[in-house]
C-alpha positions in Angstrom: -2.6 17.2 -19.7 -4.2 13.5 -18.9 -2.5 11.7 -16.2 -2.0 8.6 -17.7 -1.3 5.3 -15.6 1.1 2.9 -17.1 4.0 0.3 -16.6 7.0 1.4 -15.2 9.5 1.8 -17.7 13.5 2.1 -17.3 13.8 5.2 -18.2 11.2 6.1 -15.3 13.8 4.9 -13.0 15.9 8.0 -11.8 12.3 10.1 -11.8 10.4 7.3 -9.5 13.3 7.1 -7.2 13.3 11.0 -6.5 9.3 10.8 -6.5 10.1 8.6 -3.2 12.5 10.1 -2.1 10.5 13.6 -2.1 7.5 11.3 -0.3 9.9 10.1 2.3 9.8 6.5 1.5 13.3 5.4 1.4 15.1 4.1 3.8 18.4 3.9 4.4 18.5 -0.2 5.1 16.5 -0.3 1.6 17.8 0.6 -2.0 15.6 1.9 -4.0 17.1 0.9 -7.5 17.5 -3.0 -6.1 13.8 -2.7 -5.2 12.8 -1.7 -8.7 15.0 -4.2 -10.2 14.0 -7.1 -8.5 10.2 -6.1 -8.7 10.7 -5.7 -12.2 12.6 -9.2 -12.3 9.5 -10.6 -10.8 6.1 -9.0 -11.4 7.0 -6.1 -14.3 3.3 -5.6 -15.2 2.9 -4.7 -11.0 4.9 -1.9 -11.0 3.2 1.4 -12.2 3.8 4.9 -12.6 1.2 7.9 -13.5 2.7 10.0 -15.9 1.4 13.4 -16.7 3.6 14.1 -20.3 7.3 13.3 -19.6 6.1 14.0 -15.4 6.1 11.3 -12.9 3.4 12.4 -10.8 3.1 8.9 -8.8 4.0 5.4 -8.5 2.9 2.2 -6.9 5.1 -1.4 -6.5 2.1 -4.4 -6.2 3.2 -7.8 -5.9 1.2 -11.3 -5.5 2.7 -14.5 -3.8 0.1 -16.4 -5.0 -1.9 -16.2 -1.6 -2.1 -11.9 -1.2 -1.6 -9.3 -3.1 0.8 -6.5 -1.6 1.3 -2.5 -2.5 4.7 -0.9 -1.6 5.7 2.5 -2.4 2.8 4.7 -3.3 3.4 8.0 -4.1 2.3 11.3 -5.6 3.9 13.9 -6.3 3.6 16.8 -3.5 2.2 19.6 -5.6 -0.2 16.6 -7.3 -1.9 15.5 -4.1 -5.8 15.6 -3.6 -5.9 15.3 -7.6 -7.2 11.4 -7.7 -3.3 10.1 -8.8 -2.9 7.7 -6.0 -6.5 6.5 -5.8 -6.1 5.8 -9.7 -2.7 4.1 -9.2 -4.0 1.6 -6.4 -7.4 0.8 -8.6 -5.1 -0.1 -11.4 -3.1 -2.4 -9.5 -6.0 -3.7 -7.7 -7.5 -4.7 -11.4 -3.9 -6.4 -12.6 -3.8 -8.4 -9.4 -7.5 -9.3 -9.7 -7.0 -10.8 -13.3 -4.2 -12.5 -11.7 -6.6 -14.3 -9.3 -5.6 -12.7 -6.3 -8.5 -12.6 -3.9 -7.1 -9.7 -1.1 -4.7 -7.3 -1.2 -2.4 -5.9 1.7 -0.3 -3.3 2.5 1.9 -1.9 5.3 2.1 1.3 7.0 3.9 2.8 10.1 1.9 2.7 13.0 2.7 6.6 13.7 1.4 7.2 10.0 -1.9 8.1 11.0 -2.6 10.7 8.2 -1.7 7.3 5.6 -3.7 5.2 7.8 -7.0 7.6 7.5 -6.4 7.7 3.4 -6.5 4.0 3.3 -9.6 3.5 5.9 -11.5 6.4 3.6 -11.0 4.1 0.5 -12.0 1.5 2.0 -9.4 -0.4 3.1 -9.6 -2.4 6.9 -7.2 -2.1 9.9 -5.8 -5.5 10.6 -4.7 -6.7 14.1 -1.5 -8.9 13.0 1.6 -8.1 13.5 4.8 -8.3 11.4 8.3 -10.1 11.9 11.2 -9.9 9.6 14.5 -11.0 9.0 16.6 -9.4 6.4 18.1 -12.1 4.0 20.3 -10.2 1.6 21.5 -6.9 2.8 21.7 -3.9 0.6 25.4 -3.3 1.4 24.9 -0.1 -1.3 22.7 1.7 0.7 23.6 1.1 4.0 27.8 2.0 2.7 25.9 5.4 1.0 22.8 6.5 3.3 24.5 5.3 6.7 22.7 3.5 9.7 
C-alpha cells in the first residue's frame, strides 16, 4: 500500500501515542494525550500522521508562534525506517508552515542523540549554538502520578 500523509485524526490517538512510545519519545514529566490535545486545540492542521491503510507508520507535532516554526515528536515506525516516512512527514509540515508565512523552522534534540542529530544535518538541517531554558508552567500531575519521577 501508499503511505499516505495526513491530519491527525482522533481516532489516531491511542496508535500515535504507542508509535512514540515504541520510538522512546515520552517522558515521564510529559503526557502524551495532553500534548496532542492542546496541539490539536492550537494548530490541528500541524499535527500529522503517515498512514499506511488503518497503520500508523509515523507522526510529526509542528507548531508556529508567529516568529519560528517548531517540529516535536517525529516518528516512524521501527520496522518502517529507511523507507522515506519521516523525510515525507517533515516536508509536509515544512510546506503547511510555509503557507503560514513562517520563514524557519526549529527543532530540538538531546545532545547525546547523535544518530538523530546526523539524520537532521543529512537533510539539511544546521546545528545551532543556543541554548535552552525552561520552566514548567502547568504540570502534568497524570503522568508524573502514572509514569513516576
Amino acid at each position: 500500500m501508499t503511505v499516505d500523509i495526513r491530519s491527525f485524526a482522533p481516532s489516531d490517538e491511542e496508535h500515535v501515542v504507542a508509535l512514540w512510545r515504541a520510538a522512546g519519545l515520552v517522558r515521564p514529566w510529559n503526557d502524551p494525550h495532553r500534548d496532542l490535545a492542546r496541539a490539536r486545540a492550537v494548530w490541528p492542521e500541524l499535527l500529522l500522521v503517515a498512514a499506511d491503510g488503518g497503520e500508523v507508520v509515523g507522526s510529526v507535532m509542528a507548531g508556529y508562534d508567529g516568529h519560528r516554526g517548531w517540529l516535536y515528536y517525529l516518528a516512524t515506525a521501527s520496522h518502517r525506517r529507511g523507507e522515506g516516512i519521516g523525510r515525507r512527514l517533515i516536508a509536509e509540515a515544512e510546506a503547511r508552515l510555509e503557507a503560514l508565512g513562517c520563514p524557519k523552522v526549529m527543532l530540538m534534540v538531546r545532545a547525546d542523540n547523535e544518530a538523530v542529530l546526523e539524520y537532521y544535518d543529512a537533510i539539511g538541517y544546521q546545528r545551532e549554538t543556543s541554548r535552552l531554558t525552561s520552566r514548567r508552567l502547568i504540570p502534568d500531575e497524570r503522568a508524573l502520578n502514572r509514569l513516576g519521577p
